[in-house]
TIVO-2410 file (N, C-alpha, C; in nm, 3 decimals):
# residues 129
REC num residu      c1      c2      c3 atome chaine
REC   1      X  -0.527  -0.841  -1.257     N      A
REC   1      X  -0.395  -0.783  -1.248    CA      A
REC   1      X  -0.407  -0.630  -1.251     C      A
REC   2      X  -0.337  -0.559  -1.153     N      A
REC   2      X  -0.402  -0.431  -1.149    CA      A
REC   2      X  -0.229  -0.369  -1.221     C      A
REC   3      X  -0.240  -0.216  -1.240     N      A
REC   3      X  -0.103  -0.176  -1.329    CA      A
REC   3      X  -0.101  -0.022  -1.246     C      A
REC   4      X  -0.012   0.023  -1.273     N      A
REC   4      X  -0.002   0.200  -1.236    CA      A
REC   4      X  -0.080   0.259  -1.268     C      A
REC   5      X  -0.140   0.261  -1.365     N      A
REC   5      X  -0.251   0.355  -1.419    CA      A
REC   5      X  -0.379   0.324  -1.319     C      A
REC   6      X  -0.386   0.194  -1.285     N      A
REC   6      X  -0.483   0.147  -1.165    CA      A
REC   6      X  -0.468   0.223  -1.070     C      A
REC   7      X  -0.332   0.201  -1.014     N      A
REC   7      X  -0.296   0.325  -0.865    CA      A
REC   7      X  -0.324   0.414  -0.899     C      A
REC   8      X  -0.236   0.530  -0.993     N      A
REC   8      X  -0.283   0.639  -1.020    CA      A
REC   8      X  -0.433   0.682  -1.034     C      A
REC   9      X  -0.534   0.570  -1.083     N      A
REC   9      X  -0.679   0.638  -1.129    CA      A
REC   9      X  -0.736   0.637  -0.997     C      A
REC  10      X  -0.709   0.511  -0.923     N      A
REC  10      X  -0.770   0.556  -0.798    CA      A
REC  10      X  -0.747   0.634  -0.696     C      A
REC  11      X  -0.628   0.656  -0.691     N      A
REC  11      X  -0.559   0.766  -0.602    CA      A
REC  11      X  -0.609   0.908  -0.640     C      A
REC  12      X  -0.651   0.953  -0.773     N      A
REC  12      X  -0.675   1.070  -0.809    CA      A
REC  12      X  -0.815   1.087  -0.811     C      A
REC  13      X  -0.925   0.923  -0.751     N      A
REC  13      X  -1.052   0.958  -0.765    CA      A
REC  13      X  -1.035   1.032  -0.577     C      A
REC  14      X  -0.962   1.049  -0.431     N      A
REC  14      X  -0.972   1.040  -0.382    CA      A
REC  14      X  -0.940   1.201  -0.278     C      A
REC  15      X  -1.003   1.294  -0.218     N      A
REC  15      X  -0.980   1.429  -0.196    CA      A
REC  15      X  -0.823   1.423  -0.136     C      A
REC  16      X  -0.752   1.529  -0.173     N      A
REC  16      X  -0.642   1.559  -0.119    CA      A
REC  16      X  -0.556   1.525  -0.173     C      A
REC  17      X  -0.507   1.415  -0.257     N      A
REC  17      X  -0.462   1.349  -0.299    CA      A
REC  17      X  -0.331   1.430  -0.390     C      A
REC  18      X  -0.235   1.368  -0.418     N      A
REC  18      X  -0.085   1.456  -0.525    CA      A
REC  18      X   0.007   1.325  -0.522     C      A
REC  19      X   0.069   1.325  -0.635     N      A
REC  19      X   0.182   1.272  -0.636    CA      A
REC  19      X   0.305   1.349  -0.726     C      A
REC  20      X   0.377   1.421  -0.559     N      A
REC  20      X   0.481   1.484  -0.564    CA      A
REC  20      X   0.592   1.416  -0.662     C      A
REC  21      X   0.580   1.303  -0.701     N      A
REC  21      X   0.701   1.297  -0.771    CA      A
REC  21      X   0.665   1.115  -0.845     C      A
REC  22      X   0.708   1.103  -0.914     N      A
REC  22      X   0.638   0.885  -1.016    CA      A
REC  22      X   0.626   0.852  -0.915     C      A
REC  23      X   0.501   0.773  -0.898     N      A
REC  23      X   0.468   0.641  -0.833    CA      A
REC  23      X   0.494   0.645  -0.652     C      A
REC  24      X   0.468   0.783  -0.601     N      A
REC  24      X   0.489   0.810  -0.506    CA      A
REC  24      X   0.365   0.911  -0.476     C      A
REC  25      X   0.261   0.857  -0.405     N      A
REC  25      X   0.102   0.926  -0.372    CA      A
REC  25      X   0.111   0.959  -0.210     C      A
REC  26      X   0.044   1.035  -0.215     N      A
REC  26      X   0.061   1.112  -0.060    CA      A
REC  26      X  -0.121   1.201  -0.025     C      A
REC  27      X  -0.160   1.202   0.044     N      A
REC  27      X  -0.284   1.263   0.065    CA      A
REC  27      X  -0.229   1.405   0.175     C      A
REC  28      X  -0.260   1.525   0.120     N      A
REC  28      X  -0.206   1.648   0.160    CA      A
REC  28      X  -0.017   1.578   0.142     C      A
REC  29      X   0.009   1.576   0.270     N      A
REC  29      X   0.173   1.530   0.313    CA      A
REC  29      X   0.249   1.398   0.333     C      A
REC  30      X   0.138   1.351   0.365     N      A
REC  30      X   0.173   1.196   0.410    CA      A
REC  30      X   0.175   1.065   0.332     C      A
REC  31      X   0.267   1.016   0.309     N      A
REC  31      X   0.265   0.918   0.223    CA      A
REC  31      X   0.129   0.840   0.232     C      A
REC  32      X   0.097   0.781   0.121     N      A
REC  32      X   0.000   0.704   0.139    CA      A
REC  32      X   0.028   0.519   0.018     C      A
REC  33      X   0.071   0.535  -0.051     N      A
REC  33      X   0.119   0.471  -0.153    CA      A
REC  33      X   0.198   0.465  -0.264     C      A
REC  34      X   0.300   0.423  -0.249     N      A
REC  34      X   0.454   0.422  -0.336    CA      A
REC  34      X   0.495   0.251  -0.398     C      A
REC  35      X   0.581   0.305  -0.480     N      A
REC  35      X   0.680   0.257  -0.572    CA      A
REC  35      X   0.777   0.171  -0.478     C      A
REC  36      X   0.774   0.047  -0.443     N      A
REC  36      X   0.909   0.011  -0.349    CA      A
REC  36      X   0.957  -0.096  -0.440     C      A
REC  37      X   1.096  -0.072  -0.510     N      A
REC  37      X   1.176  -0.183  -0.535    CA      A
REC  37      X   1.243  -0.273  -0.463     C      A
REC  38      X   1.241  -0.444  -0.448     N      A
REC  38      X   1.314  -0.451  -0.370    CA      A
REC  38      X   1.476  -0.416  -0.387     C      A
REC  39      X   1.515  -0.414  -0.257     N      A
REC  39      X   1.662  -0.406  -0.232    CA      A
REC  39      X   1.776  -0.564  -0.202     C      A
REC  40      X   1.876  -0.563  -0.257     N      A
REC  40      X   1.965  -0.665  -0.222    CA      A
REC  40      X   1.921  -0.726  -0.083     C      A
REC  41      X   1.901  -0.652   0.011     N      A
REC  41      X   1.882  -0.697   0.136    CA      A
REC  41      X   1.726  -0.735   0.146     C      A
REC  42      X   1.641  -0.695   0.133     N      A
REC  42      X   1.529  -0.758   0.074    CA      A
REC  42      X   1.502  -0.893   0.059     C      A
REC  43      X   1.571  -0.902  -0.073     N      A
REC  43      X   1.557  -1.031  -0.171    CA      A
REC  43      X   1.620  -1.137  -0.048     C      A
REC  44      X   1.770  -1.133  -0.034     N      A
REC  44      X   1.849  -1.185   0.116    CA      A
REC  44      X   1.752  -1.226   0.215     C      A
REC  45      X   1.653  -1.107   0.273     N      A
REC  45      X   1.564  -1.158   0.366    CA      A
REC  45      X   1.465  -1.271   0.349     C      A
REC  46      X   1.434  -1.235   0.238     N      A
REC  46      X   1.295  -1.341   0.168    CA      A
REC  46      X   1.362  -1.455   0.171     C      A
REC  47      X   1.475  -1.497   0.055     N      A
REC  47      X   1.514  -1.584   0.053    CA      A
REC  47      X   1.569  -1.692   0.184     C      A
REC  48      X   1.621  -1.626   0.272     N      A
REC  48      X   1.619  -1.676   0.387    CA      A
REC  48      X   1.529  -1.754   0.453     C      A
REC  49      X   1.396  -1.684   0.445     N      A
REC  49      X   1.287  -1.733   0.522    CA      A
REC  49      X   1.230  -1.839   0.428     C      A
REC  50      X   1.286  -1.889   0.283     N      A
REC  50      X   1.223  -1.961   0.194    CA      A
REC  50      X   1.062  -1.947   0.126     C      A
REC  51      X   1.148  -1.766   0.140     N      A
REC  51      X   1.014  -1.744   0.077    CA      A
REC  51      X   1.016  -1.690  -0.092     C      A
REC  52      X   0.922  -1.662  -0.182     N      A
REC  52      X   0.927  -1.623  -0.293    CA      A
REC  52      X   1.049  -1.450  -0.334     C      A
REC  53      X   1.078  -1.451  -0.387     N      A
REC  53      X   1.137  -1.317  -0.367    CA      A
REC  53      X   1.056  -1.252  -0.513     C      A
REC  54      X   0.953  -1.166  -0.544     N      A
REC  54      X   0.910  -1.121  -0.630    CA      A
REC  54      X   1.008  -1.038  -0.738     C      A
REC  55      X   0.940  -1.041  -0.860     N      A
REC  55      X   1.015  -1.009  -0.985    CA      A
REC  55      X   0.963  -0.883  -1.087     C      A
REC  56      X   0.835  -0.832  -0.965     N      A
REC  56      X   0.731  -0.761  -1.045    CA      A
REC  56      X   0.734  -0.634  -1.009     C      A
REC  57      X   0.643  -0.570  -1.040     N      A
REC  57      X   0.628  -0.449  -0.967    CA      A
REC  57      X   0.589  -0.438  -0.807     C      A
REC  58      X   0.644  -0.345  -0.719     N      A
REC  58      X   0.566  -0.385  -0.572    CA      A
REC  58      X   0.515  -0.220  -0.540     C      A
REC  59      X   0.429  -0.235  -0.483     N      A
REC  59      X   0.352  -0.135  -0.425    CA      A
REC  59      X   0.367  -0.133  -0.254     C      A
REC  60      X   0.428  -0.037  -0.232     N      A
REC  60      X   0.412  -0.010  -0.056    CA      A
REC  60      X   0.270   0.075  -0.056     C      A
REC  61      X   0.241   0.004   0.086     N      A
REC  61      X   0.105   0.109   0.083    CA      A
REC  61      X   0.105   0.082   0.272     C      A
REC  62      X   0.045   0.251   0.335     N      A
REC  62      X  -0.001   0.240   0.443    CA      A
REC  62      X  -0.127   0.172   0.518     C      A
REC  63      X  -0.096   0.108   0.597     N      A
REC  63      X  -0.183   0.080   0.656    CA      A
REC  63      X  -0.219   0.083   0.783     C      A
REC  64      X  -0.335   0.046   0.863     N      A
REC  64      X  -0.342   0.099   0.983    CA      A
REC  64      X  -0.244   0.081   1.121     C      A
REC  65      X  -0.199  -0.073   1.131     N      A
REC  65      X  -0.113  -0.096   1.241    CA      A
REC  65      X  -0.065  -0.243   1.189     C      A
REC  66      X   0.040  -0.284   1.250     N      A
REC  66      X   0.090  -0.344   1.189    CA      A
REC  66      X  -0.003  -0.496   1.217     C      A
REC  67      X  -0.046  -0.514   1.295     N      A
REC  67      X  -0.183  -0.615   1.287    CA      A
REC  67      X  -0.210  -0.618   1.131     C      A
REC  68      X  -0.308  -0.521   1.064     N      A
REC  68      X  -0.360  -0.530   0.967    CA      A
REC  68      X  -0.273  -0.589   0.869     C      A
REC  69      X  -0.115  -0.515   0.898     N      A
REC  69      X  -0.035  -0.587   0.792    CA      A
REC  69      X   0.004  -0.728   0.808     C      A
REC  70      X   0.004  -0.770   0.900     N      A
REC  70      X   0.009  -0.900   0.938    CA      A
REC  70      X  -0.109  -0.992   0.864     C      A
REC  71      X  -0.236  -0.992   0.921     N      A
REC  71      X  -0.300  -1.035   0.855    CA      A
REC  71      X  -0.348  -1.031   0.726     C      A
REC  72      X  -0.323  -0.909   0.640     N      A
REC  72      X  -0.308  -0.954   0.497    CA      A
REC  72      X  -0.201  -1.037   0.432     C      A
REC  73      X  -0.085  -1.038   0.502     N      A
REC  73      X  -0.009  -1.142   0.469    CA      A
REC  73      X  -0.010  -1.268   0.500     C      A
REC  74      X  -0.084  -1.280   0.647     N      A
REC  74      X  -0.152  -1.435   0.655    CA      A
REC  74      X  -0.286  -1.453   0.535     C      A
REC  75      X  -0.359  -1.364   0.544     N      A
REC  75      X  -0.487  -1.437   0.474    CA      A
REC  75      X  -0.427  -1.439   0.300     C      A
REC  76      X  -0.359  -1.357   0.267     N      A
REC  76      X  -0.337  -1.353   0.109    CA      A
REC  76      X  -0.141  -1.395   0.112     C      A
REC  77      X  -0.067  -1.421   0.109     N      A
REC  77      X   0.085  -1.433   0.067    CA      A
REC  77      X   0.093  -1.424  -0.046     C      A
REC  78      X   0.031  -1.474  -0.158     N      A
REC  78      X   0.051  -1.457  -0.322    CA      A
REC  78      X   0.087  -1.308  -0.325     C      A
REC  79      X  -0.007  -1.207  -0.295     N      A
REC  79      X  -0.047  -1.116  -0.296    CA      A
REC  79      X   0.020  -0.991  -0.220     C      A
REC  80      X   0.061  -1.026  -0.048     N      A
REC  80      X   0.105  -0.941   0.053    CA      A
REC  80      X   0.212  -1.032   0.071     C      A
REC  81      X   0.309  -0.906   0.116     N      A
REC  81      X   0.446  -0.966   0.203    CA      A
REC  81      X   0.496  -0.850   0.286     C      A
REC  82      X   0.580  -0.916   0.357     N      A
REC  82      X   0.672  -0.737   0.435    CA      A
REC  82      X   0.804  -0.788   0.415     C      A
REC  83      X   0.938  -0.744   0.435     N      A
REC  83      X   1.035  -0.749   0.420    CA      A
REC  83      X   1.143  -0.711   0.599     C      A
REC  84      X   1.223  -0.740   0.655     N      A
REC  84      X   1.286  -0.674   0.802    CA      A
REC  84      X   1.271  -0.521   0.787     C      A
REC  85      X   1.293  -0.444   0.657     N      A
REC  85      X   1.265  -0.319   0.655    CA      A
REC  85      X   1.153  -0.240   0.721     C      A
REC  86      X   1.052  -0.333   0.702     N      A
REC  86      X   0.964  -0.265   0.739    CA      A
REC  86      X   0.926  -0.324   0.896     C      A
REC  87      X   0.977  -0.352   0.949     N      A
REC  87      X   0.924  -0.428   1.087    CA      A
REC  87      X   0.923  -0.292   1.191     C      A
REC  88      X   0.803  -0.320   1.246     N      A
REC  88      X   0.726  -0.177   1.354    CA      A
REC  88      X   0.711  -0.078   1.295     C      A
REC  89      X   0.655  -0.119   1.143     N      A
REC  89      X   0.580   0.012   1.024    CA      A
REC  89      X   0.494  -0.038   1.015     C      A
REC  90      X   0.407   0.080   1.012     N      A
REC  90      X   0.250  -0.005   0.910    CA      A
REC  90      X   0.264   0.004   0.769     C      A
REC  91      X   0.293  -0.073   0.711     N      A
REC  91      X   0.326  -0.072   0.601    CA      A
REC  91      X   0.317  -0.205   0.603     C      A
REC  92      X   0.251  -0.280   0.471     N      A
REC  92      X   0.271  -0.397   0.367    CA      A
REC  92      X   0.298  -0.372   0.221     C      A
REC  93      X   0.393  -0.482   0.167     N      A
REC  93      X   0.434  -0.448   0.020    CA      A
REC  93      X   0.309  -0.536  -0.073     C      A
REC  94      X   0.294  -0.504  -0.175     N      A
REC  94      X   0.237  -0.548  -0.236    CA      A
REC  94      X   0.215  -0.591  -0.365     C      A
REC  95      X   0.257  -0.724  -0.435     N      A
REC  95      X   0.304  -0.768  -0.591    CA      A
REC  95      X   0.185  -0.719  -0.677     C      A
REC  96      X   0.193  -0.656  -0.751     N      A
REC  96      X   0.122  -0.505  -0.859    CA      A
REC  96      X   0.056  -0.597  -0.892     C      A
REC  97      X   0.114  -0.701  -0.966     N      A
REC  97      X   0.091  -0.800  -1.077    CA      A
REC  97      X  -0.047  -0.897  -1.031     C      A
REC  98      X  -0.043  -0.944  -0.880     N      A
REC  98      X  -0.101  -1.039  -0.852    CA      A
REC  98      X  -0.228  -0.957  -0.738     C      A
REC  99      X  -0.260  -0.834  -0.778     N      A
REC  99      X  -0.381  -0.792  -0.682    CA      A
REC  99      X  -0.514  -0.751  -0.773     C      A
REC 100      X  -0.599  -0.764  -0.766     N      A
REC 100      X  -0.737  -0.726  -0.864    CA      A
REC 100      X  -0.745  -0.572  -0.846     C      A
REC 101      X  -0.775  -0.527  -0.908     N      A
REC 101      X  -0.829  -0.390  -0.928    CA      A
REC 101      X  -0.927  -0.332  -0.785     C      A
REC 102      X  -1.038  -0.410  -0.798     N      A
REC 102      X  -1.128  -0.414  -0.662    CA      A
REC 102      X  -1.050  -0.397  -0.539     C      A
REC 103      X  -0.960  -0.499  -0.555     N      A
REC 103      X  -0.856  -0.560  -0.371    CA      A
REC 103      X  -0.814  -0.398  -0.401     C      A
REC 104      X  -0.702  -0.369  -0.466     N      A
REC 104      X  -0.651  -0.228  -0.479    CA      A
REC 104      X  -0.740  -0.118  -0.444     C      A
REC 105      X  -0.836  -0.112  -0.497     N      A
REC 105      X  -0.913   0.019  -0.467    CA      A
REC 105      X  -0.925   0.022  -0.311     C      A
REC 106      X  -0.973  -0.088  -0.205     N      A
REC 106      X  -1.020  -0.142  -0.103    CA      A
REC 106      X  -0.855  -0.112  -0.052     C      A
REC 107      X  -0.754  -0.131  -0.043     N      A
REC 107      X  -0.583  -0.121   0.006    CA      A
REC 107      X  -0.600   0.045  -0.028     C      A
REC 108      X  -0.589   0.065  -0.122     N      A
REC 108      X  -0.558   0.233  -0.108    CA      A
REC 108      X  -0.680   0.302  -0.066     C      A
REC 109      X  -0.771   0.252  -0.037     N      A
REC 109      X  -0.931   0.346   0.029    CA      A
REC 109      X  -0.868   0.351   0.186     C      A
REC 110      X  -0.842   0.212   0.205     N      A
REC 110      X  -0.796   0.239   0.323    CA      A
REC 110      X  -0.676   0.301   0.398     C      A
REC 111      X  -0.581   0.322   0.306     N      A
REC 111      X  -0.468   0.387   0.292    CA      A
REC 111      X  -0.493   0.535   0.312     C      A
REC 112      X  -0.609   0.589   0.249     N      A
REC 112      X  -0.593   0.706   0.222    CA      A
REC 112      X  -0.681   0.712   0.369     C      A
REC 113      X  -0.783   0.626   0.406     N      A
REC 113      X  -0.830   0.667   0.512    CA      A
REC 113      X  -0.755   0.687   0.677     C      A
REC 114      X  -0.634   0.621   0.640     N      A
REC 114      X  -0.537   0.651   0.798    CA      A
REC 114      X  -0.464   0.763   0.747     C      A
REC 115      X  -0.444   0.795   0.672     N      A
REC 115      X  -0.335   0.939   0.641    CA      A
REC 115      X  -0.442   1.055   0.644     C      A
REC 116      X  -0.582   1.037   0.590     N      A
REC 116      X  -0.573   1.171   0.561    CA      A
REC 116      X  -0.650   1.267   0.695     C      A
REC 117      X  -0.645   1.363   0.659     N      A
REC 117      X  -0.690   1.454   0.808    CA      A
REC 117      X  -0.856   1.451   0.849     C      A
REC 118      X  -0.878   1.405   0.978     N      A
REC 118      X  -0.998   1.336   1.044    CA      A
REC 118      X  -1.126   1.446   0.993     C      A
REC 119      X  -1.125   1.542   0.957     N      A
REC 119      X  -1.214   1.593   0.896    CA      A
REC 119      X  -1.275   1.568   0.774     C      A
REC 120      X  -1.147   1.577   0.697     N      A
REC 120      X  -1.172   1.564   0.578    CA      A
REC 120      X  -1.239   1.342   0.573     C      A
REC 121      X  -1.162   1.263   0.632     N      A
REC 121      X  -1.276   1.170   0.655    CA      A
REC 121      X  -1.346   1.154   0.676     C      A
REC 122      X  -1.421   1.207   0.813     N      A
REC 122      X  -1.578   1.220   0.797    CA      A
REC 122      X  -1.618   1.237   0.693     C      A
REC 123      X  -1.595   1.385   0.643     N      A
REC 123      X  -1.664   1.429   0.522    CA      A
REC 123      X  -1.690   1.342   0.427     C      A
REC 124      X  -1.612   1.245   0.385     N      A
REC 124      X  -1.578   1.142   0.297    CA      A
REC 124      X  -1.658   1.040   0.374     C      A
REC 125      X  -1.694   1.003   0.479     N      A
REC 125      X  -1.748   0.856   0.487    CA      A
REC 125      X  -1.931   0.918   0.538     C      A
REC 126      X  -1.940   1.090   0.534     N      A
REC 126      X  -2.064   1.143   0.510    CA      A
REC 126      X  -2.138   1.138   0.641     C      A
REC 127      X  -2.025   1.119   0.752     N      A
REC 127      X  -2.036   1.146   0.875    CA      A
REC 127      X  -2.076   1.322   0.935     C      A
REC 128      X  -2.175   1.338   1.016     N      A
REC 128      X  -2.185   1.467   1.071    CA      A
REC 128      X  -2.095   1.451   1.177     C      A
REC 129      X  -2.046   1.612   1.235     N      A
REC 129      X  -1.942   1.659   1.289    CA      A
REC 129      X  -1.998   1.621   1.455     C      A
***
C-alpha cells in the first residue's frame, strides 16, 4: 500500500521536480502527478458501467498515450481506472491504497519521463547527446 509520503519521496528523488501547491507534482511546468478526488459525475460514471466506485485516495498521473492508459487498466483494474473525464487524455487514475510502492515508483518514473524536457532525459537515462 503506497501513501503520500510515497509520492512525495519519489517525486523529490527525481531532477526538476516541485510541487507548486499539496499533492500536486509537476517536473519544471507540467503536471506530472496529482491529487484527483472523485467528482459526483465520476462516481455516476463508474457506477453506470458497474464498476467499483473507489473510497480512497486516487492519484492522477501522466502517462504516455492513452494506449498505455488503457492497458494498465486492462492488465491491473484493482489498481487503474479512468473516468469520461478523462477520455483523449493521457492520464490514468490511480487507488493510492491498492498500488505497491515499487508499481508507484515505475508510474511516476514514467510520468516524469513524458513531461520532462528531452535533455534533461537523456541525461537521466545516461544517454550521450
Amino acid at each position: 500500500m503506497a501513501t503520500w509520503e510515497d509520492v512525495a519521496r519519489i517525486v523529490d528523488e527525481l531532477p526538476l521536480t516541485a510541487e507548486p501547491s499539496p499533492h500536486d507534482w509537476r517536473v519544471g511546468k507540467k503536471l506530472m502527478v496529482w491529487e484527483r478526488p472523485l467528482r459526483e459525475p465520476d462516481r455516476e460514471a463508474l457506477a453506470a458501467r458497474g464498476l467499483e466506485v473507489p473510497t480512497g485516495d486516487i492519484l492522477g498521473v501522466r502517462v504516455a498515450d492513452e494506449a498505455v492508459k488503457f492497458a494498465l487498466v486492462a492488465d491491473a483494474p484493482g489498481i487503474y481506472f479512468t473516468t469520461p473525464h478523462f477520455d483523449g487524455y493521457p492520464a490514468v487514475l490511480v487507488k493510492l491504497e491498492r498500488i505497491t510502492v515499487s508499481e508507484l515508483r515505475e508510474l511516476i518514473t514514467e510520468a516524469w519521463l513524458t513531461q520532462a524536457p528531452r535533455q534533461l532525459v537523456k541525461e537521466f537515462l545516461g544517454e550521450a547527446n
